[in-house]
KEVO-176980 format. One line per field, with one value per residue (C-alpha): chain; x, y, z. Coordinates in steps of 0.2 Angstrom, whole numbers, plus 5000, padded with zeros to 4 digits. Layout:
REM residues N
unit = c(A_...) .
east = c(X_...) .
north = c(Y_...) .
up = c(Z_...) .
//
This chain:
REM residues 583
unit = c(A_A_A_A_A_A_A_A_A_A_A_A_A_A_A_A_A_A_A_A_A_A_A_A_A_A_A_A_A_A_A_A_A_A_A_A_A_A_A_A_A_A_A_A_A_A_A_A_A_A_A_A_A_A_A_A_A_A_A_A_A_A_A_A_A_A_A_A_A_A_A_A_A_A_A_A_A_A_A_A_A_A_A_A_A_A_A_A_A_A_A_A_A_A_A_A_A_A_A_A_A_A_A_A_A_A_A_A_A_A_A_A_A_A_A_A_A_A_A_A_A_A_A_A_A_A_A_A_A_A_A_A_A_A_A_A_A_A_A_A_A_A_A_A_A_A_A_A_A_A_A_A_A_A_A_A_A_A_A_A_A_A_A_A_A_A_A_A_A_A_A_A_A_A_A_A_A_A_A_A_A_A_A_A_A_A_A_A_A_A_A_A_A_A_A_A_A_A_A_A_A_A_A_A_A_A_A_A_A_A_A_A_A_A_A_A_A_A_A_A_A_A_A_A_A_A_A_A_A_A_A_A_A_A_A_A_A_A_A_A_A_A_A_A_A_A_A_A_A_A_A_A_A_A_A_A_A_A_A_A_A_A_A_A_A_A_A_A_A_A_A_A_A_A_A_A_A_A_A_A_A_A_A_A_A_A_A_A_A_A_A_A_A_A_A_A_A_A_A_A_A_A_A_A_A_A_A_A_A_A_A_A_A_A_A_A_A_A_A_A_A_A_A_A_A_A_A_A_A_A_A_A_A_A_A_A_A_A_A_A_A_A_A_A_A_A_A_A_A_A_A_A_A_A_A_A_A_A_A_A_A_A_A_A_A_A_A_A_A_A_A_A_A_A_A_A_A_A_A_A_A_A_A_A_A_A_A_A_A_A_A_A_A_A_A_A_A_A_A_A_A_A_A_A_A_A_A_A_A_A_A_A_A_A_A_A_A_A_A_A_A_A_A_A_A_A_A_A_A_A_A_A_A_A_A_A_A_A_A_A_A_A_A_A_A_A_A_A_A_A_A_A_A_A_A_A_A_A_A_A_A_A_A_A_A_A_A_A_A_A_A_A_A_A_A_A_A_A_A_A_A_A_A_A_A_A_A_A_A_A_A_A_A_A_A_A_A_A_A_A_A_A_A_A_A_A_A_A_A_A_A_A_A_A_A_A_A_A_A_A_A_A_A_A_A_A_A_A_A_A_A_A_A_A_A_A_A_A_A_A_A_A_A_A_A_A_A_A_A_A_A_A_A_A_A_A_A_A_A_A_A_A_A_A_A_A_A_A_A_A_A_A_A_A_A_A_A_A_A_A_A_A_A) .
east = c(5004_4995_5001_5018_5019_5013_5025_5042_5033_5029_5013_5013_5018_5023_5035_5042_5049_5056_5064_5069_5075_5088_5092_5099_5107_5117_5123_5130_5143_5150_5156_5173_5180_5169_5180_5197_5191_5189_5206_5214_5206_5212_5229_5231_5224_5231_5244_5236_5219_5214_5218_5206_5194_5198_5199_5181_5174_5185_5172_5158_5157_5165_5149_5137_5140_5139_5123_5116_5125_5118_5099_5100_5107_5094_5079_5090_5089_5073_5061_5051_5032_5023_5013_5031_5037_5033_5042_5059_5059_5056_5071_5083_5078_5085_5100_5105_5102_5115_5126_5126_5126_5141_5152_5149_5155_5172_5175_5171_5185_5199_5195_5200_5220_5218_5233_5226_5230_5221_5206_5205_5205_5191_5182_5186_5178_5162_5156_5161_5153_5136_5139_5140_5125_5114_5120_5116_5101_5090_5079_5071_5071_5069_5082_5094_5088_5088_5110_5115_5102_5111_5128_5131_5121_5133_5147_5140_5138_5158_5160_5153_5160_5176_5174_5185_5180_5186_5175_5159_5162_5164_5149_5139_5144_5141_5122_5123_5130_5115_5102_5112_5112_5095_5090_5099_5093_5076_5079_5086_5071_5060_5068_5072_5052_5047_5058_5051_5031_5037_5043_5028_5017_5025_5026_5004_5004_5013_5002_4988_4992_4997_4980_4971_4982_4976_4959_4960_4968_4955_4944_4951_4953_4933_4927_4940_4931_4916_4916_4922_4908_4896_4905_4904_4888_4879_4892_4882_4865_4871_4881_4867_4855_4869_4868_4848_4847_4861_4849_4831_4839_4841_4821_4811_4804_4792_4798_4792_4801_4815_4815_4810_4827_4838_4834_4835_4852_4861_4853_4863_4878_4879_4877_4892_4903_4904_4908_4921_4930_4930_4937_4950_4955_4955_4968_4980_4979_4981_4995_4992_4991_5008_5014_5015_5026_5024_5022_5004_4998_4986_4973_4964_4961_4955_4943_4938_4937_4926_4916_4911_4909_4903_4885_4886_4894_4878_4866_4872_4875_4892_4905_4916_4932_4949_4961_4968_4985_4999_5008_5013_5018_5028_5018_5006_4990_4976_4984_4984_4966_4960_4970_4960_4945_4942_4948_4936_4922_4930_4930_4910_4905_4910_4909_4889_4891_4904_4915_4930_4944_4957_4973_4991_5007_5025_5037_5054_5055_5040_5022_5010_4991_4982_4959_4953_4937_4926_4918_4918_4937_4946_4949_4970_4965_4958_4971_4981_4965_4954_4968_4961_4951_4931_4936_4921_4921_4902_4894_4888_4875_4884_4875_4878_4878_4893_4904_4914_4928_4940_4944_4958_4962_4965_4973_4986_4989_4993_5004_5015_5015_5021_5030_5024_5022_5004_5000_4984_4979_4966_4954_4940_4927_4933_4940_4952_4969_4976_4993_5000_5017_5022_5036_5038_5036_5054_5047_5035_5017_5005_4988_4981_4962_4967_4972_4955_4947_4940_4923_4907_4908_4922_4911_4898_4897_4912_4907_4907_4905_4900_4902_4895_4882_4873_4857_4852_4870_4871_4852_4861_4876_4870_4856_4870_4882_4866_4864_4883_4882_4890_4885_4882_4882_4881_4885_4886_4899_4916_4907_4893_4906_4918_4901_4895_4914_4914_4899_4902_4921_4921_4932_4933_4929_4921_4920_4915_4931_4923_4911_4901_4910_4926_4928_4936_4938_4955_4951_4938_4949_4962_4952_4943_4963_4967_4952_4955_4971_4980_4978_4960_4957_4952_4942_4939_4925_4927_4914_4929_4938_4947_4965_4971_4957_4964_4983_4979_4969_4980_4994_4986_4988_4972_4963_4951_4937_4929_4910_4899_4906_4898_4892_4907_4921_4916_4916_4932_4938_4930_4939_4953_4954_4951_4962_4978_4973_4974_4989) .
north = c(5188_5172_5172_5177_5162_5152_5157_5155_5136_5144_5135_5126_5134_5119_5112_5128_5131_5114_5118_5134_5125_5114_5125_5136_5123_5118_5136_5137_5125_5133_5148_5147_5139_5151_5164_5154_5155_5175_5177_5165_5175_5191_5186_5178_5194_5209_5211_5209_5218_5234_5234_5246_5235_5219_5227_5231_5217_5206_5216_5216_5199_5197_5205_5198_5179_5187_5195_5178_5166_5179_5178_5158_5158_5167_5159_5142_5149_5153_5145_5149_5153_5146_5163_5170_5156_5166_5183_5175_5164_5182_5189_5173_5177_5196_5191_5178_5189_5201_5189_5181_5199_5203_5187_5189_5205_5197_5194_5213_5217_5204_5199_5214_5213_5195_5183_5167_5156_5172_5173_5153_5152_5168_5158_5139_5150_5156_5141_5132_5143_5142_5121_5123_5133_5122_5109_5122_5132_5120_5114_5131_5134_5150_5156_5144_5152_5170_5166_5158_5169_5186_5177_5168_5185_5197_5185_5183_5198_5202_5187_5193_5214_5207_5205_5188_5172_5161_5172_5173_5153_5154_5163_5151_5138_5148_5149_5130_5128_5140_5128_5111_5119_5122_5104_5096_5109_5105_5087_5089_5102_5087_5073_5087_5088_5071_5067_5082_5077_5059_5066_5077_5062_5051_5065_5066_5048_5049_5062_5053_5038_5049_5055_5038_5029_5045_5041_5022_5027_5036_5025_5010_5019_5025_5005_5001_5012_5009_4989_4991_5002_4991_4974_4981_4987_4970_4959_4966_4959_4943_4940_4944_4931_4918_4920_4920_4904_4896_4900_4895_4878_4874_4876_4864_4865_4853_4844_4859_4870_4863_4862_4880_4884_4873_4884_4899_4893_4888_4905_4916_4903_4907_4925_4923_4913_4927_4940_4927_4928_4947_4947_4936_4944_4961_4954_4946_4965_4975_4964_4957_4940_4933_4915_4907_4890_4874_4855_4849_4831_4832_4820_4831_4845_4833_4827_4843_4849_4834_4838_4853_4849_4832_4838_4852_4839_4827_4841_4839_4819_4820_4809_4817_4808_4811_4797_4793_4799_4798_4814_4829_4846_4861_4876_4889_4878_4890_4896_4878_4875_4892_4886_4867_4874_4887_4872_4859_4874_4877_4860_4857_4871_4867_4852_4843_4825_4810_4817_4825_4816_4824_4815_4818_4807_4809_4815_4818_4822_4833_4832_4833_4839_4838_4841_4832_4835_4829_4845_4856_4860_4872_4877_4880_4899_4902_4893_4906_4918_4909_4915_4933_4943_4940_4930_4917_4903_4899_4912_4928_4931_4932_4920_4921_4902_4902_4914_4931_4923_4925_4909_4905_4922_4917_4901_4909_4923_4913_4900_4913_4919_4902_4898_4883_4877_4878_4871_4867_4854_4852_4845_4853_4843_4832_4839_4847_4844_4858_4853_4861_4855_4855_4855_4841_4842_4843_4846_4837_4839_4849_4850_4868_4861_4852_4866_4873_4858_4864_4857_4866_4868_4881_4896_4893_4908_4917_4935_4944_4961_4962_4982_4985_4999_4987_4983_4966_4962_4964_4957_4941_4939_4940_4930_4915_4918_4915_4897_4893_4896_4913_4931_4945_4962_4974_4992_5001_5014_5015_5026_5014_4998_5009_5009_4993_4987_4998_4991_4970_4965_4956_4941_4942_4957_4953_4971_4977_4986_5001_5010_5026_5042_5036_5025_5010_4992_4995_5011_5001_4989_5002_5010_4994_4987_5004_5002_4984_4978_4973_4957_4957_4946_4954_4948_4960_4957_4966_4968_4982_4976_4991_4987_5000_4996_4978_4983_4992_4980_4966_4974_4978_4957_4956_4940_4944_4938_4943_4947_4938_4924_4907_4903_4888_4901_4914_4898_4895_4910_4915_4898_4904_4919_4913_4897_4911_4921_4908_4901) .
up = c(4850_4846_4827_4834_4844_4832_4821_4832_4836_4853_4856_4872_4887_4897_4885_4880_4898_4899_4881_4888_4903_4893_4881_4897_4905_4891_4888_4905_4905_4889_4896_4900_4885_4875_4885_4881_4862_4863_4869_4858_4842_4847_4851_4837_4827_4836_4826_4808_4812_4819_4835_4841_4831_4839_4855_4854_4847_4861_4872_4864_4863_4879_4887_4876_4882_4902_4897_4886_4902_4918_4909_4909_4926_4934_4926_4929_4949_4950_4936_4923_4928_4913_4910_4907_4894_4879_4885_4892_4876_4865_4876_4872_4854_4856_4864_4854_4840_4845_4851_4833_4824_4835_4832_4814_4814_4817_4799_4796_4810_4804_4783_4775_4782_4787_4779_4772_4789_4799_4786_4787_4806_4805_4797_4805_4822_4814_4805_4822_4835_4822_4823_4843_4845_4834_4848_4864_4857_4846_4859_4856_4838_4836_4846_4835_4822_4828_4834_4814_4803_4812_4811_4795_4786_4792_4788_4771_4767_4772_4761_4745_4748_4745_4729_4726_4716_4730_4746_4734_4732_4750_4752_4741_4753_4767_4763_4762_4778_4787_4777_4784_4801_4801_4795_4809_4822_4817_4819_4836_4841_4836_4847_4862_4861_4859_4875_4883_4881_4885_4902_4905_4902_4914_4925_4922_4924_4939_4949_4941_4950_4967_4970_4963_4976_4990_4985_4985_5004_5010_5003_5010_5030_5028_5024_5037_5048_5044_5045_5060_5067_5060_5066_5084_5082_5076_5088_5102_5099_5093_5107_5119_5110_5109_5128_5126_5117_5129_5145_5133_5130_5148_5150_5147_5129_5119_5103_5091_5102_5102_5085_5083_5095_5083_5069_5079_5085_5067_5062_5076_5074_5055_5059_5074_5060_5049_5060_5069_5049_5047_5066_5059_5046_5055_5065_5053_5045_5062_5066_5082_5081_5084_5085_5102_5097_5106_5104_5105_5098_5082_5087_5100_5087_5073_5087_5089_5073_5068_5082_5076_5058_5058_5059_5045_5035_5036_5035_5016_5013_5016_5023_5035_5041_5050_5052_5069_5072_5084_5079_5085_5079_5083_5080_5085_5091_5089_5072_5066_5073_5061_5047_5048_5051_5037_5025_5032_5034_5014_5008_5016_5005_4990_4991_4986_4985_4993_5006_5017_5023_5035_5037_5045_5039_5042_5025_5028_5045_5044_5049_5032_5037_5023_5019_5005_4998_4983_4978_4964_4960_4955_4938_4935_4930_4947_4960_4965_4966_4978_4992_4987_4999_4994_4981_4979_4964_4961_4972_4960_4970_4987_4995_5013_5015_5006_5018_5015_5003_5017_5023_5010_5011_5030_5026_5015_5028_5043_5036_5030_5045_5053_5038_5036_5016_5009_4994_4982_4970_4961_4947_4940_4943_4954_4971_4978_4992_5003_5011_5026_5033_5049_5061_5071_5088_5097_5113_5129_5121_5133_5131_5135_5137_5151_5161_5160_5164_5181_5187_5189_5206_5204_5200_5215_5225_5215_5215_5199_5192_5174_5165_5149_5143_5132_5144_5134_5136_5153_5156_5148_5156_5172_5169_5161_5177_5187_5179_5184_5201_5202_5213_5200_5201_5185_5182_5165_5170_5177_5190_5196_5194_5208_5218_5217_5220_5236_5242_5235_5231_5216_5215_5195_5184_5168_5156_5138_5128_5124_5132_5133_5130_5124_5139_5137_5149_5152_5162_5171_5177_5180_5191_5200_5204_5211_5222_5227_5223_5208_5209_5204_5190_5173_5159_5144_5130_5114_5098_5089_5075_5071_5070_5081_5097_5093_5097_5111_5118_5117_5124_5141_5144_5150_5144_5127_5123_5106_5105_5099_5114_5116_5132_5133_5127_5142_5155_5150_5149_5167_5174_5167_5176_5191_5191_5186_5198_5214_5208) .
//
């Protein structure tokens, strides 16, 4: 079998079917006028020829074509199974055998009483149905070869019996015409192949490129998953020694305590800044940040941001300043504010001598915010990749001083989500200028810090229950709420919260998102509102990441705080609460 196969060119299964394959689907569409060619022959012959002869042969090769057209139907149904390539090509090779023998016998049938125009159209048909078939079957050689060896010989043969200079001559082309035919089928077996193993390979590259893109998936959701684990796992501790350190700095401390807690302090704030980033960034990619649009002056947040900056920025010799300005812009405040500072908290990196300058000016109607920094530069190669996830210039060794890489990544993210232009430029060497443009404000300009600007006093004696299964947590929070004045009670179940709730009314609820046993805030507060009415006020404190515990949380409209949550961000949002829920 195997030298069989090699022989008939019947090497490689795959291709063979799709050969197989073609060569059958160009043999179907031939039927009828093969039929309308039959019937013209033998009425044009039936009264020359034998008729019983050309009767037969009308029939012979009448059935033949249905036999050769009902085997390429069915396998063009049903498909080839590779295993069965070899034997449905040896049974194409059979048929198309007697179906070449049989046409060929025409000239036997019609030659011998034939008139010249007769003998001329015999054999005007045979030369044509060989020129056709090179067409139809030379995807798979050897059936071609099978169809014109058996029809041309028994032509020939006819040919030469008769005896006459003219047929022999006719003969001698005849051979000529079988050895043409064959080059040409050759050459189109060769392309049909070529064009068949370019498909297969694409084919290949295309499943290839299926599973690598499954893997890449499956990859991708497992890191998903597990970053999220492990951010919620290491918000908790950091966020209880944030509210540590807040209540140790309110005792009194010597000099080289203090300066102990400092370090301690810019330690855990380091820590809280790169877990604030990923937290970030897992909510551009979850989808749930959305822009809430409103007019706001530009000076206030400058302030603030140099406020908090000011300090890192002399830590390394720096200068840091923002120009006054009196204007003010239409946009998403707290997008803004994330924007400026990862490019002020960018620019302080990267930047080792001189200074940061951050400026606003008006240009054509629009407000222009723009960081400038002195610092390393950025190469023209390497501008359009610094906005890529974890891309770091300068930073081989991941040093953690240096951030995660996301901040431009951040940057680019929100202001197309704002639509607000951002642009880049820079010199190698000599610093770099990030320009954001805004709208400007339209509207009456409202300061949002005001409204939580609520003294002290307001939390005295304002009952509040804290849930969360996280003991140092818990320990912590209590301990901070103490410090303000406030009446605690903590539980770290739904159950024991409905218990102490039963016993205490809270005045404000303050809960972890996800508890034990697939328990969840949301279920708490559902629970403590069916209880006590729901018009008790709800504040929710997450350390999850994972996009879909992000939707979900956001769209129960309960206030959400994000672990790990300074001291200030958790009075603020506690006053919050408490001022929505008297008026």
């Amino acid at each position: 079998m195997s030298s069989l196969r090699k022989l008939l060119r019947l090497d490689n299964d795959r291709i063979l079917v799709e050969q197989l394959m073609l060569s059958m689907g160009n043999l179907s569409v031939t039927l009828i006028p093969t039929f309308l060619i039959i019937l013209l022959i033998c009425g044009a012959l039936y009264t020359t020829a034998d008729t019983l002869a050309i009767s037969i042969w009308g029939v012979a090769v009448t059935l033949s074509k249905l036999l050769c057209w009902s085997h390429a139907k069915q396998h063009l149904r049903t498909g080839i199974a590779i295993d069965q390539a070899v034997r449905v090509a040896l049974v194409s090779i059979v048929l198309n055998t007697i179906d070449g023998a049989i046409w060929g016998a025409l000239s036997w049938v019609a030659l011998d009483t034939a008139s010249l125009s007769d003998s001329i159209l015999v054999i005007a048909v045979l030369t044509a149905v060989a020129g056709n078939s090179m067409s139809l079957l030379s995807p798979v050689l050897p059936v071609f070869l099978a169809l014109v060896t058996a029809e041309m010989s028994v032509t020939v043969v006819k040919v030469f019996s008769l005896g006459d200079p003219s047929f022999n001559a006719l003969g001698v082309a005849g051979f000529l015409y079988i050895i043409i035919l064959m080059a040409q089928a050759y050459n189109s077996s060769r392309a049909a192949r070529a064009a068949i193993d370019l498909g297969l390979e694409n084919i290949e590259l295309l499943e290839k490129l299926r599973l690598e893109t499954v893997v890449a998936q499956q990859a991708n959701t497992a890191k998903s998953q597990f970053l999220a684990a492990a951010s919620h796992d290491l918000r908790q501790p950091i966020h209880a020694q944030g509210l540590f350190l807040d209540i140790l700095a309110r005792s009194g401390l010597n000099p080289k305590q203090k300066q102990a807690l400092d370090s301690v302090v810019a330690a855990s704030q380091a820590s809280a800044e790169m877990l604030n980033t990923m937290l970030d960034f897992s909510r551009i990619e979850a989808g749930v940040m959305e822009p809430q649009v409103s007019s706001f002056r530009l000076q206030p947040l400058l302030n603030k941001i140099e406020r908090e900056y000011a300090q890192q920025a002399d830590a390394k010799g720096l200068a840091y300043r923002s120009r006054e300005t009196t204007l003010a812009a239409q946009s998403d405040l707290t997008m803004i504010e994330l924007i400026l500072r990862n490019l002020v908290s960018n620019a302080i990196r990267y930047t080792d001598s001189g200074g940061i300058l951050v400026v606003c000016h008006m240009h054509k109607g629009q407000v222009v915010l723009e960081v400038r920094d002195t610092g390393i530069g950025i190469a023209p190669a390497q501008q359009s990749e610094v906005f890529r996830e974890f891309h770091q210039l300068g930073n081989p060794e991941r040093d953690r001083r240096k951030g995660l890489g996301l901040g431009l990544s951040i940057v680019e993210r929100l202001s197309l989500m704002l639509g607000h232009p951002l642009s880049l430029k820079s010199t190698l060497g000599r610093g770099s200028l990030f320009r954001l443009t805004l709208p400007l404000a339209t509207g009456v300009c409202v300061n949002p810090a005001a409204l939580l600007a609520q003294d002290q006093a307001q939390l005295r004696h304002v009952r509040v229950l804290v849930v969360d299964d996280d003991e140092a947590v818990r320990i912590a929070t209590q301990s901070l709420l103490r410090d303000w004045g406030c009446e605690v009670d903590a539980a770290d179940s739904i159950e024991e919260a409905l218990a102490l709730a039963d016993l205490r009314a809270p005045d404000v609820v303050i809960s972890d998102y996800r508890l034990r046993e697939q328990r969840t805030g949301l279920e708490v507060v559902a629970a403590l509102r069916a209880l006590l009415g729901q018009d008790l006020p709800a504040l929710l404190i997450t350390g999850d990441t994972a996009p879909d515990r992000l939707r979900e949380a956001l769209s129960s409209n309960i206030p959400l705080l994000h672990k790990p949550v300074s001291p200030d961000q958790l009075y603020r949002g506690l006053v919050a609460c408490c001022f929505a829920a008297k008026n």
